[in-house]
N, C-alpha and C positions, 0 to 999 in steps of 0.2 A: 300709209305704209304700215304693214304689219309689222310685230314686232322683232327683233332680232332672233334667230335660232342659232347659238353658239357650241358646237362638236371639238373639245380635244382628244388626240389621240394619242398612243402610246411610244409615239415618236417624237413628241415636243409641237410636232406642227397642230396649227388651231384652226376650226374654220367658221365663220361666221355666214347666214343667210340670210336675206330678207328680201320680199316678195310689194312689189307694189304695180298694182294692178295685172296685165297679164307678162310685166318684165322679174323677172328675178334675179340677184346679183349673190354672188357665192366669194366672199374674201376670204382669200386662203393665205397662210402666211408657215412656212417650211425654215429650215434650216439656210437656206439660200437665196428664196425667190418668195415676194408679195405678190400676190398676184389677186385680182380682182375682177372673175366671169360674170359674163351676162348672159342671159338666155332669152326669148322671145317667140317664143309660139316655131323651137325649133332652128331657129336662128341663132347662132353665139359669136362670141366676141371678149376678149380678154386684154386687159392691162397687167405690164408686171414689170417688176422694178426688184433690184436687186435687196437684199436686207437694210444695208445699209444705207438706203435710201439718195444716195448720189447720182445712182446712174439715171440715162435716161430714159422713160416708159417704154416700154413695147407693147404695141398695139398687134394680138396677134388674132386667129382666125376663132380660137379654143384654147382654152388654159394652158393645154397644151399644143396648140396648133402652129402654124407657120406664124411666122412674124410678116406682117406686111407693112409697118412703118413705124418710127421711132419718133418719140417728141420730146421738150424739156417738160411744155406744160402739162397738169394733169385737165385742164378744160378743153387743151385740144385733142388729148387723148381722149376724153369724155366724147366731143364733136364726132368726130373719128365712128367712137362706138354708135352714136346716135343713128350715125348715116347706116350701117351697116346693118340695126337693128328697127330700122323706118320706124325710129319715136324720137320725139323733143328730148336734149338733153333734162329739162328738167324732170321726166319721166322716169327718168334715170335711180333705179334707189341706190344709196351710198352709204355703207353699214359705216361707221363712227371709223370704225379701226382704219380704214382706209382715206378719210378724209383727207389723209397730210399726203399723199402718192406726190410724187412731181418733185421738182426742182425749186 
């Protein structure tokens, strides 16, 4: 896994990237929403959970895209993403900041 790429902006919101192998994962964390894109050769997919981290995940199409299903845990959101992005969750890179997602 390469190493972290970490962008703040001038709005408070921070983003982190990291790249392993042909998957990329973009944690993005706002005034509102964590949210945690994937990308794959074209293919996306995003986890997001509210700041305060109680709610539960949404599994949506694109950071910003349709939500298509909600879970407590962050492994089946992972699962979820796997399916969507046709690699093994362990494939999966997971920037630090985002490890605690879930319930």
């Amino acid at each position: 896994m390469a190493d972290p790429t970490r962008t703040d902006a001038s709005d408070g919101s921070s983003t982190v990237t990291v790249d392993a192998g042909d998957v990329t994962a973009t944690y993005i964390e706002t005034d509102g929403e964590r949210v945690l894109a994937f990308d794959r050769e074209g293919r996306t997919a995003a986890i997001a959970q509210n700041v305060d981290g109680y709610a539960m995940l949404k599994v949506r199409t694109a950071a910003d895209g349709d939500e298509l299903e909600r879970y407590y845990g962050f492994d089946m959101a992972l699962d979820h993403v796997a399916e969507r992005l046709d690699v093994a969750v362990a494939d999966l890179p997971i920037p630090e900041a985002a490890a605690d997602m879930g319930m």
